[in-house]
TORRONU-212588 format. One record per residue (C-alpha): residue number from 0; x, y, z. Coordinates in steps of 0.001 Angstrom, whole numbers, plus 500000, padded with zeros to 6 digits. Example, Ala and Ser with C-alpha at 12.3 -4.5 7.8 and 13.67 -1.06 7.14 Angstrom:
REM TORRONU-212588
num,px,py,pz
0,512300,495500,507800
1,513670,498940,507140
REM end
This chain:
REM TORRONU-212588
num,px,py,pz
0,798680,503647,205276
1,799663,507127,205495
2,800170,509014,202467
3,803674,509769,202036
4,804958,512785,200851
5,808310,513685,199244
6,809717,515347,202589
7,808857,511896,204166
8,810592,510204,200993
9,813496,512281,200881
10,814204,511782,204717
11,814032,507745,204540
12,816143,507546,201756
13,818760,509905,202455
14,818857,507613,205997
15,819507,504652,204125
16,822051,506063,201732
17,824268,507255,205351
18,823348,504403,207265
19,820900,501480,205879
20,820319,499122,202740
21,821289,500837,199678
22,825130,500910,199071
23,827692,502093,196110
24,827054,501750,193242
25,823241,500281,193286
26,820940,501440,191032
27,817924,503497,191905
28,814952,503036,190090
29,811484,504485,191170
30,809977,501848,190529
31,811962,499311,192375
32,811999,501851,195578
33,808064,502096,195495
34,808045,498357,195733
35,810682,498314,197899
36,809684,501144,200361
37,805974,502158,199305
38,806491,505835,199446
39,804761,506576,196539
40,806482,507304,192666
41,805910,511062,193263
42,807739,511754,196516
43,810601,509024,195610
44,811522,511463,192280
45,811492,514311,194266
46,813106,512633,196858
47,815828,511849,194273
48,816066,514520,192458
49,816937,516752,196341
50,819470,514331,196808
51,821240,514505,193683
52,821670,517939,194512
53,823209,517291,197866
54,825609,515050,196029
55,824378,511619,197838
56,822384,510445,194605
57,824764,510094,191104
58,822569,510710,188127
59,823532,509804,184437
60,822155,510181,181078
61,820309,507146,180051
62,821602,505251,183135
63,819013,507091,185813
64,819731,507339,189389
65,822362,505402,191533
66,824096,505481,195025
67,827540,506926,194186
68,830380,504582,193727
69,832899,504803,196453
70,836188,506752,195153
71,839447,506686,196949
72,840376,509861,195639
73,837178,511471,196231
74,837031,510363,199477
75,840211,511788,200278
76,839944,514876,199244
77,836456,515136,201192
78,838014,514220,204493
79,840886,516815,204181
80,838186,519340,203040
81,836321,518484,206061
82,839170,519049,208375
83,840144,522675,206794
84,836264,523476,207681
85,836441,521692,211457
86,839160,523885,211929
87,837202,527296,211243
88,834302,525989,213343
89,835943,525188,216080
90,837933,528146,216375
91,834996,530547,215724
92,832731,528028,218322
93,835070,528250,221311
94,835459,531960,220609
95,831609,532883,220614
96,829690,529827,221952
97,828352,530460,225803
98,826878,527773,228500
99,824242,526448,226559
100,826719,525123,224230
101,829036,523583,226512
102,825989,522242,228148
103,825078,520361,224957
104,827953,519433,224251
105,828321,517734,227316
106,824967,516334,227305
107,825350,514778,223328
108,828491,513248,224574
109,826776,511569,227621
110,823942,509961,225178
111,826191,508745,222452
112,828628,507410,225746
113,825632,505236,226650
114,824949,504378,223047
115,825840,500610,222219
116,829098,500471,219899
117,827937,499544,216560
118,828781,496021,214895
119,828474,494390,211867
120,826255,491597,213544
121,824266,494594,214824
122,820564,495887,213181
123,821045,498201,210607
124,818942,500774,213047
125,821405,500410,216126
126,824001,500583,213730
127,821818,504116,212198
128,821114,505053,216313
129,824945,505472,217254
130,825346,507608,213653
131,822960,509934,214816
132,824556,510222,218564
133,827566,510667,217124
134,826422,513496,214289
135,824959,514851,217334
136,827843,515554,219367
137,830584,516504,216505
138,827605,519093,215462
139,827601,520557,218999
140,830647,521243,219114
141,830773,523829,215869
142,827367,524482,216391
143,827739,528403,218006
144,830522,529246,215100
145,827982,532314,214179
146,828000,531156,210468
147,825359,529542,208503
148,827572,529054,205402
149,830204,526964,207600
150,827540,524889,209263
151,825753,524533,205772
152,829580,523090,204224
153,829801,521549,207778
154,826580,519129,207095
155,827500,518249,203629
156,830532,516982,204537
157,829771,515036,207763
158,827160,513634,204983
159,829410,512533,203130
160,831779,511519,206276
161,828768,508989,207247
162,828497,507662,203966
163,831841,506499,203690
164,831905,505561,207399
165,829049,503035,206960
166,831455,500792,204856
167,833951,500417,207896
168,831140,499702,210211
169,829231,497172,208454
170,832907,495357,207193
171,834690,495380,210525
172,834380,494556,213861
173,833810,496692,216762
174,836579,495140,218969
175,836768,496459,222795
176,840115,498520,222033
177,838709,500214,218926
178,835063,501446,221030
179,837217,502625,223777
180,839704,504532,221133
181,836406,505984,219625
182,835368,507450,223256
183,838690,508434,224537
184,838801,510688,221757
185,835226,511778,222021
186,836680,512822,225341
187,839846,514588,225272
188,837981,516726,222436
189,835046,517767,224655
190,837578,518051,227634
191,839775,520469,225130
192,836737,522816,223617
193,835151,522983,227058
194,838137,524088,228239
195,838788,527131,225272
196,842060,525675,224287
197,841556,526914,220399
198,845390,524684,219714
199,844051,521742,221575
200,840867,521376,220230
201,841922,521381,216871
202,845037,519255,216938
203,842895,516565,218105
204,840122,516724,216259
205,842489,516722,213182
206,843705,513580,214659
207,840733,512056,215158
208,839669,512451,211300
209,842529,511448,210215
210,842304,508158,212131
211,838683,507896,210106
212,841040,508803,206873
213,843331,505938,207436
214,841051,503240,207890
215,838404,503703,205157
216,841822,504047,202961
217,842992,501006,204076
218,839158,498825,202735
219,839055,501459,199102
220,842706,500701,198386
221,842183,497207,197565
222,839234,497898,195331
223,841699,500920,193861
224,844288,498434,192896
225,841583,495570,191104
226,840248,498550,188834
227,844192,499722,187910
228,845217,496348,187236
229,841606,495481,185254
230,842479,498879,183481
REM end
């Protein structure tokens, strides 16, 4: 086998934190990832430690490591956040961006199109394949904003977008209606920043995270409401 090294570590766990195995609240001992992984006790620290600092990997005094606890709160205020910083992007990103960005954004939304729907009954990597087709095309459509700094805040919170987005697609079913919701909307926003309309673009886009808003909410409230009356 290969020798692994913490790059390698750090990019197979931070896939299963968005989209595979390890959920909220699990712990995350080294030792029980090397046995569980094999990618060695070196790169798995390092791996952890990286992702601590990108806010995908708790860490506690005398507890170690663990996949953050979902928070409806937190998640919350992460999707508004994320929506203040969609709006910037696209704005600057229909100003600047040229052809080659409306050809890949045209060309993302054609792969994840042909992408098979995820469902719970699904693989854990078709369910991971459609994440990244999806990443793919929201990112091409901010990617020519001109700004590192807004594509930096960008990532982080389309990070944490996915993470909370795996519980809705490994608890609910992918019902006909809800996949073609999911591409209509895929559509009128490419149709709208294609087109330049700055108003457009971002009235829908706002409504298309806050449909994502609205259903996680609805799964974390119940959990919300155990913890206030165990409290």
């Amino acid at each position: 086998m290969a020798r692994r090294t913490s790059a390698d570590a750090y990019e197979f766990l931070r896939q299963e934190l968005l989209h595979g195995a390890l959920m909220p609240g699990e712990r995350l001992r080294v030792a029980d990832l090397n046995e569980r992984y094999r990618l060695g006790l070196s790169p798995i620290r390092e791996a952890l430690m990286r992702l601590t600092s990108e806010g995908l990997v708790s860490w506690e005094s005398y507890r170690g490591a663990r996949v953050p606890d979902d928070n409806l709160e937190e998640f919350r205020d992460m999707i508004r956040t994320r929506r203040e910083i969609e709006r910037l992007c696209l704005t600057k990103a229909i100003e600047l961006g040229d052809a080659n960005w409306e050809a890949e954004i045209v060309r993302s939304f054609h792969v994840m199109s042909r992408t098979p729907f995820p469902d719970p009954t699904d693989s854990r990597e078709t369910t991971a394949n459609w994440e990244r087709c999806h990443r793919q095309f929201h990112y091409a459509l901010v990617a020519a904003c001109g700004s590192d700094w807004l594509l930096q805040f960008w990532n982080t919170l389309a990070d944490q977008s996915e993470r909370y987005r795996k519980l809705r697609l490994f608890r609910t079913g992918a019902d006909e209606s809800r996949q073609l919701d999911a591409q209509r909307d895929h559509e009128t926003i490419m149709e709208a920043v294609i087109g330049r309309d700055v108003a457009a673009s971002i009235d829908l886009m706002d409504a298309h995270l806050i449909k994502t808003e609205e259903a996680i909410s609805k799964l974390l409230k119940p959990k919300r409401e155990a913890e206030t009356e165990q409290g």
